[in-house]
C-alpha positions in Angstrom: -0.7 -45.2 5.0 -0.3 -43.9 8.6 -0.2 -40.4 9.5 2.8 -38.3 9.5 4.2 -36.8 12.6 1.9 -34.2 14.0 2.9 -30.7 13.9 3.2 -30.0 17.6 5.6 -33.6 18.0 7.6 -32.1 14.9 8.5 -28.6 16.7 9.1 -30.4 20.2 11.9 -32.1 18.1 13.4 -29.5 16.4 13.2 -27.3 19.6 14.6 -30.2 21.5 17.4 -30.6 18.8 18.3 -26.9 19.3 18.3 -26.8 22.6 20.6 -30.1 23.0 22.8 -28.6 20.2 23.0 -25.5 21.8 23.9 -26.6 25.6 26.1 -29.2 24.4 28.1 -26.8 22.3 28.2 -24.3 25.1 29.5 -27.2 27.7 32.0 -28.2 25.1 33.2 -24.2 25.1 33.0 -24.1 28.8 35.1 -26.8 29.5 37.7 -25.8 26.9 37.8 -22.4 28.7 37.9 -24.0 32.1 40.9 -26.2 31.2 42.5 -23.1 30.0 42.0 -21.1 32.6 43.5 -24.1 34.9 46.6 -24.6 32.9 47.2 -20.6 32.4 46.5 -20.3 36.3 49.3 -23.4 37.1 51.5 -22.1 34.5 51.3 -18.8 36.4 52.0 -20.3 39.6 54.9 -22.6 38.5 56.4 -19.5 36.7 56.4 -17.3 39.3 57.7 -20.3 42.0 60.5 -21.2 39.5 61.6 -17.7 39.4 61.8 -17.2 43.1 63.8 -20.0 43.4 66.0 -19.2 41.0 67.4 -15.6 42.5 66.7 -16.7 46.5 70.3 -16.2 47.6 70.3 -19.6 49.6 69.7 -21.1 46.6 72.4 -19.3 44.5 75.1 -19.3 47.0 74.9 -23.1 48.0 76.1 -23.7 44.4 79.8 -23.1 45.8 79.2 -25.6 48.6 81.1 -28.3 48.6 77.6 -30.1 49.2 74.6 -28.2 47.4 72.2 -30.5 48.1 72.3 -30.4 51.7 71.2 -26.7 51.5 68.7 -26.8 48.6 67.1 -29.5 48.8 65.2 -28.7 52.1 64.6 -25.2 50.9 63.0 -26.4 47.1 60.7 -29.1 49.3 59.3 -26.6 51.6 58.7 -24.1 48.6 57.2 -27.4 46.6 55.2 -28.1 49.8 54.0 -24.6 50.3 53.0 -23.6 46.8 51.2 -27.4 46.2 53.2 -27.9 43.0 54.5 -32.0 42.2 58.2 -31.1 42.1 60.9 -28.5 42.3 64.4 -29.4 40.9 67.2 -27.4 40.8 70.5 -28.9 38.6 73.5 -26.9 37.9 75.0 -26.5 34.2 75.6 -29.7 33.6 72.3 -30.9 34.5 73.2 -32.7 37.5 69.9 -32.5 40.5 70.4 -30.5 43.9 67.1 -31.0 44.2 63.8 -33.9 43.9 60.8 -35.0 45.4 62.7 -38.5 45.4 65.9 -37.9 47.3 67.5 -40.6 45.6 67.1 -38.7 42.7 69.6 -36.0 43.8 73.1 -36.3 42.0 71.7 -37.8 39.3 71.1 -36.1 35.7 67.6 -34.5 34.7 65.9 -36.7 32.5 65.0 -34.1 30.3 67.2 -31.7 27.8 68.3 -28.7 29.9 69.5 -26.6 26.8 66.9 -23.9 26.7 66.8 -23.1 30.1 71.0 -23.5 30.2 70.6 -20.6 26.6 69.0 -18.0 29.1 65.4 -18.6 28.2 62.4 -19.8 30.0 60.5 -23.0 28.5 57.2 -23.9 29.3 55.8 -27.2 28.3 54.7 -31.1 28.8 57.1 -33.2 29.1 57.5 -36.9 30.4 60.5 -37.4 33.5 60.7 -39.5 36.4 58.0 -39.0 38.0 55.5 -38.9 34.7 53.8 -36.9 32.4 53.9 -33.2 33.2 53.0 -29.4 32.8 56.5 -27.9 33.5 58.2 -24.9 33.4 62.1 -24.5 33.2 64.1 -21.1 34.3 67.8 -20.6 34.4 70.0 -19.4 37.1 72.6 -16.8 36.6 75.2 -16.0 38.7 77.1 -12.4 39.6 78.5 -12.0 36.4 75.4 -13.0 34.6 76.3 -16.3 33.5 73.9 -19.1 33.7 74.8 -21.6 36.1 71.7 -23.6 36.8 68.5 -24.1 36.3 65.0 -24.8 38.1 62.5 -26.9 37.1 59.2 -26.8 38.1 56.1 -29.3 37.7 52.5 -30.5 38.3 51.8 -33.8 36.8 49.3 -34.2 33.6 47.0 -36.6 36.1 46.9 -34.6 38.6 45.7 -31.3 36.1 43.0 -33.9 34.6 42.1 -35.1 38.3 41.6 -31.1 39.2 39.8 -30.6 36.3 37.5 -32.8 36.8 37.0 -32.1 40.0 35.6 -28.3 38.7 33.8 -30.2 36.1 30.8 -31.8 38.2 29.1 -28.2 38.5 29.3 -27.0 35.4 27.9 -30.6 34.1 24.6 -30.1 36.7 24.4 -26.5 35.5 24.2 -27.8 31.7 21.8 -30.6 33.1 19.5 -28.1 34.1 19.4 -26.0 31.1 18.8 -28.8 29.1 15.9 -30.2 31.0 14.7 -26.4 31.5 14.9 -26.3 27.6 13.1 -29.2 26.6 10.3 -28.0 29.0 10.1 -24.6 27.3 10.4 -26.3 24.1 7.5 -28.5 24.9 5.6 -25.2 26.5 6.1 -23.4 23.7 4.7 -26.1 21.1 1.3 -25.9 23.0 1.0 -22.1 23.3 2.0 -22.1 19.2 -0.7 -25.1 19.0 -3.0 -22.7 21.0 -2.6 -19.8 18.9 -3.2 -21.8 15.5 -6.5 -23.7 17.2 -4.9 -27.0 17.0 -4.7 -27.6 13.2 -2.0 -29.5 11.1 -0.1 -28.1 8.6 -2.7 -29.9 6.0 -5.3 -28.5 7.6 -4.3 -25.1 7.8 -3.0 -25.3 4.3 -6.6 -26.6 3.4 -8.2 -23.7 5.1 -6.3 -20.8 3.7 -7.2 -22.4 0.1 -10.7 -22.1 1.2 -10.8 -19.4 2.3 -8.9 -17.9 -1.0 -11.2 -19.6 -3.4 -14.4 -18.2 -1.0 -12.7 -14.5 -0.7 -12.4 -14.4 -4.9 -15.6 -16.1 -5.8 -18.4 -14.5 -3.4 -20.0 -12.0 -5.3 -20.2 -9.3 -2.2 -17.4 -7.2 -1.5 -15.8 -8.2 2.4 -13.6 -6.0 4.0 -12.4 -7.0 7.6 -11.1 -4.4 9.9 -8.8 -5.2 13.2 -9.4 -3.3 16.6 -6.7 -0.8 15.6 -8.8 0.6 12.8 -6.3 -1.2 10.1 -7.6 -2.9 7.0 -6.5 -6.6 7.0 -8.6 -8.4 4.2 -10.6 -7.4 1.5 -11.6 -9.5 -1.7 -11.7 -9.0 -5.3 -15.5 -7.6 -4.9 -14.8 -5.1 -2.7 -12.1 -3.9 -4.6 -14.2 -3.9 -7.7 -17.4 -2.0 -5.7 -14.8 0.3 -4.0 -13.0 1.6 -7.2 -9.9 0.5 -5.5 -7.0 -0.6 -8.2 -4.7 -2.7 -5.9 -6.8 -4.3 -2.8 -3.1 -6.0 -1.8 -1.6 -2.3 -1.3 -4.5 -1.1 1.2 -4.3 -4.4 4.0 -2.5 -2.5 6.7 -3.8 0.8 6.0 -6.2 3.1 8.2 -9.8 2.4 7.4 -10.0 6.0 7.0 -7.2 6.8 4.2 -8.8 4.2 2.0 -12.5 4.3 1.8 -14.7 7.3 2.1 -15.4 8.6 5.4 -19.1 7.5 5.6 -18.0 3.9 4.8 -15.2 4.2 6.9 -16.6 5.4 10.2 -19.7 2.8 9.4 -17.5 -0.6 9.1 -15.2 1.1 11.7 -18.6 1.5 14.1 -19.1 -2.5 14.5 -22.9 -1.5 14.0 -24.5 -4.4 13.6 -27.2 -3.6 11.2 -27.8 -3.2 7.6 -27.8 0.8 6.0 -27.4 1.9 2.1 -24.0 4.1 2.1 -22.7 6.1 -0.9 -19.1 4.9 -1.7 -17.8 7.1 -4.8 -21.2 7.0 -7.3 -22.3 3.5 -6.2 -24.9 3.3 -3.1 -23.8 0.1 -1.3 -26.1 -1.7 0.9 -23.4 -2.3 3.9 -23.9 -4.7 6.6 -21.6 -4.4 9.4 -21.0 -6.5 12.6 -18.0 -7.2 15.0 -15.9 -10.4 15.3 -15.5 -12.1 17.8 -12.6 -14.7 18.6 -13.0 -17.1 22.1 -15.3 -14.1 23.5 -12.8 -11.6 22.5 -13.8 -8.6 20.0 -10.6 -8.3 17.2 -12.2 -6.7 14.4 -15.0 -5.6 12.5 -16.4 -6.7 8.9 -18.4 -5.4 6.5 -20.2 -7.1 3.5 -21.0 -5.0 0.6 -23.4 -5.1 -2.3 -23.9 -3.4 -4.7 -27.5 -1.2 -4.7 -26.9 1.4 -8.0 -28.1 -1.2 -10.7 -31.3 -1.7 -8.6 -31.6 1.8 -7.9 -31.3 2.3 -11.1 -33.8 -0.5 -12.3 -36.1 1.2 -9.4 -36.1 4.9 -10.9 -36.9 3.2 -14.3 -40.1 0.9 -13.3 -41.2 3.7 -11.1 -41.1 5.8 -14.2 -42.1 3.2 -16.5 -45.1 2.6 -14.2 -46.1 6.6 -14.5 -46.1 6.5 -17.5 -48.8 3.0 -17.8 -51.0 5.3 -15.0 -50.3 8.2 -17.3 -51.6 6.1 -20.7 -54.7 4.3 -18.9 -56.1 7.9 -18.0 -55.6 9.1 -21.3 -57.1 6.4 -22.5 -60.5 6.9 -20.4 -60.1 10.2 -21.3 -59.9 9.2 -25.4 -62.9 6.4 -24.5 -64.9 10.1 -23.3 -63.8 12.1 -26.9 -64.8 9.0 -28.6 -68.2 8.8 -27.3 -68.6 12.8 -27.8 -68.1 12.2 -31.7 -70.0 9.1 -31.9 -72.8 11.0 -30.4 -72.7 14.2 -32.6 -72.0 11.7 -35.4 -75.5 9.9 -34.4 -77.3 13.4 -34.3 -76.3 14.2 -37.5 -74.0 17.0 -37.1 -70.8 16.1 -38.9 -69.6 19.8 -38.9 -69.3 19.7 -34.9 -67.8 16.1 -35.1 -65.3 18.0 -37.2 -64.3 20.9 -35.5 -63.8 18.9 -32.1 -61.4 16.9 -33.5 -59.8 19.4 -34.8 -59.5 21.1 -31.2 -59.2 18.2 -29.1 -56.9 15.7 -31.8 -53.2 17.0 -30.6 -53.9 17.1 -27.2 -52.3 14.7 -24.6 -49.9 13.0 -26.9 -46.9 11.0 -24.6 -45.3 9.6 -27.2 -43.1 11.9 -28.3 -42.2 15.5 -26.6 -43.4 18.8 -28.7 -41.3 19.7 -31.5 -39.8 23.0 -30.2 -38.6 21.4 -26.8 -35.3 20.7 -29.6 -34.1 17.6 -27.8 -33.5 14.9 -30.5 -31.6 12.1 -28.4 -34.0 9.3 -28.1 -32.7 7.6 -24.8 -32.6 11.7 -23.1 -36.4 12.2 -24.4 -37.6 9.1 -23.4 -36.4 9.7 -19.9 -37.9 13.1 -19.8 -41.2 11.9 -21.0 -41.4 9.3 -18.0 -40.3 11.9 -15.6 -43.2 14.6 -17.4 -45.9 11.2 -16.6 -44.7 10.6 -13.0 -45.1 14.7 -12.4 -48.0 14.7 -14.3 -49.5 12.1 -11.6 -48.2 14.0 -9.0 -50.2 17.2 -10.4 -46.8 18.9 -11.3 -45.8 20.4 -14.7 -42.6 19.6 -16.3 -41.8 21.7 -19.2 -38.7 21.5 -21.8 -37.9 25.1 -22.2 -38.0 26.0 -25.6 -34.3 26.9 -26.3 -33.6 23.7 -25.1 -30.9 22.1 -27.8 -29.9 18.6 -27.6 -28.9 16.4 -30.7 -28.2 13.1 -30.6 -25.8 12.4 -27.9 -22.0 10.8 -29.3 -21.8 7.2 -29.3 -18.0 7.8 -27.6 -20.0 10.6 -25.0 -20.9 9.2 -21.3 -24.5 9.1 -22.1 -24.9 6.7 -19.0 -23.5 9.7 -16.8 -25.8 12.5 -18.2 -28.8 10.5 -17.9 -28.0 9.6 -14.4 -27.9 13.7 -13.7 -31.0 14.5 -15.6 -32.9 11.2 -13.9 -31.5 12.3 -10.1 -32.3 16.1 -10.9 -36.3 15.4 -12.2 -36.5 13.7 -9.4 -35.6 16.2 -6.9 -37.7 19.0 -8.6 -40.5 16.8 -8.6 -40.2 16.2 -4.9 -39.5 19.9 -4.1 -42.6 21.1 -5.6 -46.0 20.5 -4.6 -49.2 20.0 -6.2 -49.6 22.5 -8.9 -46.2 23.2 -8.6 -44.2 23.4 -11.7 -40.7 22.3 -12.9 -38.5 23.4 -15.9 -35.9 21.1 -17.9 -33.4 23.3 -19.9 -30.7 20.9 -22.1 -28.2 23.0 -24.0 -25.2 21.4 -25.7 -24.1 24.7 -28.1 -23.4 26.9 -25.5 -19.8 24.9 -24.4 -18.0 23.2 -26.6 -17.9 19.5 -26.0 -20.5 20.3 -23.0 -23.8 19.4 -21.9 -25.4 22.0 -19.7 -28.6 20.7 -18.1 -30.7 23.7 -15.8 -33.1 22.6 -14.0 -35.6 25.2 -11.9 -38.6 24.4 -9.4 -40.9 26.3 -7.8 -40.4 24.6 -4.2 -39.1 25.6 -1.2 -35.6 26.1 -2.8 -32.1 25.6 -1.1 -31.3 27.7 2.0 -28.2 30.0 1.8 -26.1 28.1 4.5 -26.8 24.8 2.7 -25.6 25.6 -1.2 -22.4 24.2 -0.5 -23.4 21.0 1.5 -26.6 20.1 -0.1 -24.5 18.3 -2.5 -22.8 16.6 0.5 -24.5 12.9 1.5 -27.4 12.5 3.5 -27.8 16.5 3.2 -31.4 16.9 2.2 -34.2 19.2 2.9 -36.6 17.0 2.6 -37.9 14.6 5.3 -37.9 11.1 5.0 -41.1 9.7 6.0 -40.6 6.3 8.1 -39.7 3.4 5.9 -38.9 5.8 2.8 -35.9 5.8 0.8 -32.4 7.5 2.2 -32.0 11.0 1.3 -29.4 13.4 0.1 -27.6 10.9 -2.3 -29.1 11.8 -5.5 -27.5 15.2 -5.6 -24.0 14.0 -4.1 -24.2 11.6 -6.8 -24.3 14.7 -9.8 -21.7 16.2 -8.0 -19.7 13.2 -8.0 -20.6 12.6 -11.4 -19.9 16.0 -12.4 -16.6 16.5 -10.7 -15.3 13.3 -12.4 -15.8 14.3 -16.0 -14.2 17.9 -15.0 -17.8 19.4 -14.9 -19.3 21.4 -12.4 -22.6 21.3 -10.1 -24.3 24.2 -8.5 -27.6 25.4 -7.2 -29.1 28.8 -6.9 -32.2 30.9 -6.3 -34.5 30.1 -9.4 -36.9 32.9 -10.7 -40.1 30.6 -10.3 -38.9 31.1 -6.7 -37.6 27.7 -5.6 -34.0 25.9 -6.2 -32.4 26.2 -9.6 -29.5 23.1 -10.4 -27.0 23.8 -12.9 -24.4 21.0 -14.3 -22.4 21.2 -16.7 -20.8 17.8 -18.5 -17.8 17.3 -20.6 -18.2 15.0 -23.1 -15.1 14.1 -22.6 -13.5 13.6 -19.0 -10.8 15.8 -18.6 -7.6 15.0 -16.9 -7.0 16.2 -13.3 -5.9 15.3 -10.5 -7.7 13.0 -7.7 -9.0 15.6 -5.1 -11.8 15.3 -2.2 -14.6 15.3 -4.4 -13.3 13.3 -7.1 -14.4 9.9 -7.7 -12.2 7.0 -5.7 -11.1 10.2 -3.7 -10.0 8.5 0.0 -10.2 10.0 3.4 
């Protein structure tokens, strides 16, 4: 089967078919208007001849001549003659010429009916005579009293109109020419710039692309969101949407980069930086990578490709504390090896009594399988994460200690557990780093002080939070610690509780602790409450 017409012959023909159309059309109109204007402008003429004739007294007074003719006739030719009309005939009552181009015409009866001229009135019309088809008009004559007594007829012939017409006609046909031929160039100008603009693909083709491209844009698993050089969002997939908490990704194309994502993210894909940086989009830390585009050498946009970094930050935290705890276990178990060999050897000596006692002393000791009994925190996913925070700071030389009105039972199946272990895991983990070695850090979980709450107080003995940065230390990439080259980004574990925090209808704050460092209060609703969206809330936009 052969191809079908290409795209750019198919608009050269409709443009081509427009443009005919149209000058056609508009030629037609002219030349209607033209032969109106010719007619009105002879009927004019003939009008205002006829009635000239008609009251010159020469003309009036020769009627009571015993020959008329021999006085009007020489005046209606050099009127004829002067105002370039075919004929002027003058006929009294009964219709009987004074008056014709042919002089042996005169004395003979019009050809035409006189009676509406002869009534008082003026007729204007074609009519067909002696001398042929013509544009006439017909006045009357009166006399003294009033009463008609003659008339005047006056006349161009049909063929001669026609001949003048088309006389006119030869520019306006050029100037139609032109704008044709000026039109089908244009036309043909114009299908290559829109063939330009579109890269030079067929309808199928382009068709075949923007299917593609749909089925690429809703399959990829990384977020894309495209940017144009005006700062306006123009594309974003499914994945983005999803990573970006955004509900309708169709209602944000066109928007500001700015009033849809937050700020970080915004000024980021907004940069062009071509490079690859973790950013904290709502609660999820999205490892961005940004770079310009680039069309024919010509920078139009930037784009960004998102993915998703909070389930493998997550995974991290928990093999980094799943492997404190292994280091924790294989020294406790050298250390059990040594206890071992102390009561085999007393056993060996023969003194069962000391065996005894030292097991007495040493048997309770190190235990990381369950926390102490007063530490009162009976959820088993909450004490299990405390205990592999306790081994890392244990490694680190730090002591964590529960606080012993700590109260935590077991956490609602219909409560965000997910939410309160990500504060407890993000605030361990900045104590830990805050103190140093020796240092000590203190976990207190109380969920019968509030009703439907969770308050978790954590304190250090660090450096603690400086005055000035109480309020933004909960703000990303605000951190008073220093990351050491290659580390981890800072300053997004607390804007995280905050986030976290503010969502449920909680709260976050820090303050001077009494072991002299930083002390981190949070309280968590077990049940979100309902508010509305503000700065800090989660999906909040800039």
């Amino acid at each position: 089967m052969g191809r079908s017409m290409t795209l750019g012959m198919q608009l050269l023909l409709l443009q081509v078919a427009i443009v005919l159309t149209t000058v056609v059309g508009t030629g037609l109109t002219a030349m209607w208007l033209q032969e109106h204007q010719l007619r009105e402008a002879y009927q004019d003429r003939m009008i205002a001849v006829a009635q000239s004739v008609a009251t010159l007294p020469a003309i009036t007074e020769a009627f009571d001549d015993a020959d008329p003719s021999a006085t009007i006739q020489p005046v209606a030719e050099v009127i004829r003659k002067a105002s370039k009309v075919t004929y002027v005939v003058v006929a009294n009552d009964s219709g009987i010429r004074y008056s014709h181009p042919n002089p042996d015409r005169i004395g003979e009866k019009v050809s035409t009916d006189p009676a509406i001229p002869l009534s008082g009135q003026v007729y204007v019309g074609t009519q067909t005579g002696t001398l042929g088809e013509s544009w006439r008009v017909k006045v009357p004559i009166f006399d003294a009293e009033g009463e008609v007594m003659g008339q005047v007829s006056v006349g161009i012939l049909e063929s001669e109109l026609r001949a003048d017409f088309l006389g006119g006609l030869s520019g306006l046909l050029v100037a139609l020419i032109v704008a044709a031929l000026v039109g089908v160039v244009g036309s043909a100008w114009i299908g290559r710039v829109i063939r330009r603009r579109i890269y030079g693909l067929e309808p199928d083709e382009i068709r075949a692309m923007l299917e593609t491209r749909e089925a690429m844009l809703h399959g990829i698993r990384e977020g894309l969101v495209a940017v144009d050089d005006a700062g306006r969002i123009v594309l974003m997939n499914d994945a983005a949407a999803r990573l970006l908490d955004i509900a309708d990704p169709d209602a944000a194309l066109g928007s500001p980069v700015e009033a849809v994502l937050d700020l970080e993210l915004a000024r980021f894909i907004a940069s062009g930086e071509d490079r690859e940086t973790p950013v904290l989009s709502g609660e999820r830390v999205l490892l961005v990578h940004g770079d310009r585009v680039r069309v024919d050498g010509r920078e139009v946009g930037s784009i960004a490709i998102l993915r998703d970094r909070t389930e493998l930050e997550t995974m991290l935290r928990e093999l980094e504390g799943a492997q404190g705890l292994a280091e924790g276990l294989r020294a406790q178990s050298h250390e059990f090896s040594n206890k071992l060999h102390v009561v085999s050897g007393l056993l060996e000596l023969g003194h069962v009594d000391a065996a005894i006692a030292f097991i007495q002393r040493v048997g309770s000791g190190g235990a990381l399988s369950s926390l102490d009994e007063h530490d009162g925190i009976a959820d088993v996913e909450t004490a299990a994460l405390v205990l592999a925070k306790r081994s890392r700071a244990q490694e680190l030389g730090i002591d964590l200690e529960v606080d012993q009105s700590s109260h935590l039972d077991a956490v609602p199946d219909d409560a965000p557990r997910t939410d309160l272990l990500t504060v407890l895991g993000n605030l361990l983990d900045n104590a830990i780093e805050a103190c140093v070695l020796g240092g000590r850090v203190t976990l207190r979980l109380r969920d019968d002080l509030e009703p439907g709450a969770v308050v978790v107080r954590v304190d250090d003995d660090g450096s603690g939070v400086p005055v000035e940065l109480r309020e933004a230390v909960f703000e990303p990439d605000v951190s008073g610690k220093t990351a050491g080259p290659g580390a981890a980004r800072r300053g997004i574990g607390l804007t995280i509780v905050k986030r976290v925090a503010t969502r449920l209808g909680g709260s976050a704050a820090v303050d001077v602790s009494p072991a002299g460092g930083a002390r981190f209060t949070v309280v968590l609703p077990w049940a979100p409450a309902t508010r509305t969206a503000g700065p800090e809330s989660i999906g909040a936009r800039r």
